[in-house]
C-alpha positions in Angstrom: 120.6 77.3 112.9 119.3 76.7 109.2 118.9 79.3 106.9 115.3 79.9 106.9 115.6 80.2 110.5 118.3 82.7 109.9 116.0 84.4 107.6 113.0 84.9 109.6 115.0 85.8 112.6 116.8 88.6 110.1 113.5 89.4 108.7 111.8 89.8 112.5 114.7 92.1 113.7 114.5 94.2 111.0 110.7 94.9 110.8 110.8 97.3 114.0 113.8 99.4 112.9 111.9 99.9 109.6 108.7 101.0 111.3 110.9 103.4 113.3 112.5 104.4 110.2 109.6 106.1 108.9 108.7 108.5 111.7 112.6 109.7 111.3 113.7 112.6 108.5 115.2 111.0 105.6 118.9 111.3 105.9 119.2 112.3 109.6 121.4 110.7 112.4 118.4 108.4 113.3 117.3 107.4 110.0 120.3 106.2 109.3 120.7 104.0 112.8 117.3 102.9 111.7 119.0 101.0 109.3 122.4 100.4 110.6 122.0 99.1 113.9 120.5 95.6 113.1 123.6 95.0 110.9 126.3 93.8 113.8 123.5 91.3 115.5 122.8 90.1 112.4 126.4 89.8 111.1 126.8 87.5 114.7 124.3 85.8 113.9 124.8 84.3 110.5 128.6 84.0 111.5 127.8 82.0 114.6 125.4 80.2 112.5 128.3 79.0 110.2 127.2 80.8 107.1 129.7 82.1 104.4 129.6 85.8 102.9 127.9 83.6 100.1 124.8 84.1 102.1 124.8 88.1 102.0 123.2 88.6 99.5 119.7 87.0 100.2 120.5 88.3 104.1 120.7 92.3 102.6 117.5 91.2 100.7 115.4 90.2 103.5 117.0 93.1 105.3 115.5 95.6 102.6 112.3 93.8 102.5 111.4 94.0 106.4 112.8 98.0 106.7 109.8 98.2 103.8 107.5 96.1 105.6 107.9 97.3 108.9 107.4 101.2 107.2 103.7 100.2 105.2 102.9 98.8 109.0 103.6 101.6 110.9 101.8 103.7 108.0 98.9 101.3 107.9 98.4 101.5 111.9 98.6 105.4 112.0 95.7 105.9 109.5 
């Protein structure tokens, strides 16, 4: 898998778990799943993909980005 591959596929997993994220309270057990549980599949994923921990960085990035992303969407659809 290349790494824009990787990225999109990091991005795409992360969007619904931010969308879910905002219909949690700030701080609970959920909220903090919300953002936690995407991090094992997507750990597998760049290690099965032959990526280094060089790689992290831009991964937790992207990560942060689609948790935001999928949280304005959600927002944007309720209104």
């Amino acid at each position: 898998m290349n790494l824009l591959t990787l990225i999109l596929i990091t991005f795409l997993i992360n969007l619904p778990f931010g969308a879910y994220r905002t219909t949690t309270k700030k701080f609970s057990l959920a909220w903090f799943l919300s953002i936690h549980l995407p991090i094992p599949l997507i750990y597998w994923l760049r290690i099965s993909s032959g990526y280094t921990i060089k790689i992290i960085p831009i991964m937790v990035l992207i990560a942060i980005g689609s948790q935001l992303s999928g949280g304005k969407i959600k927002e944007h659809m309720n209104q």
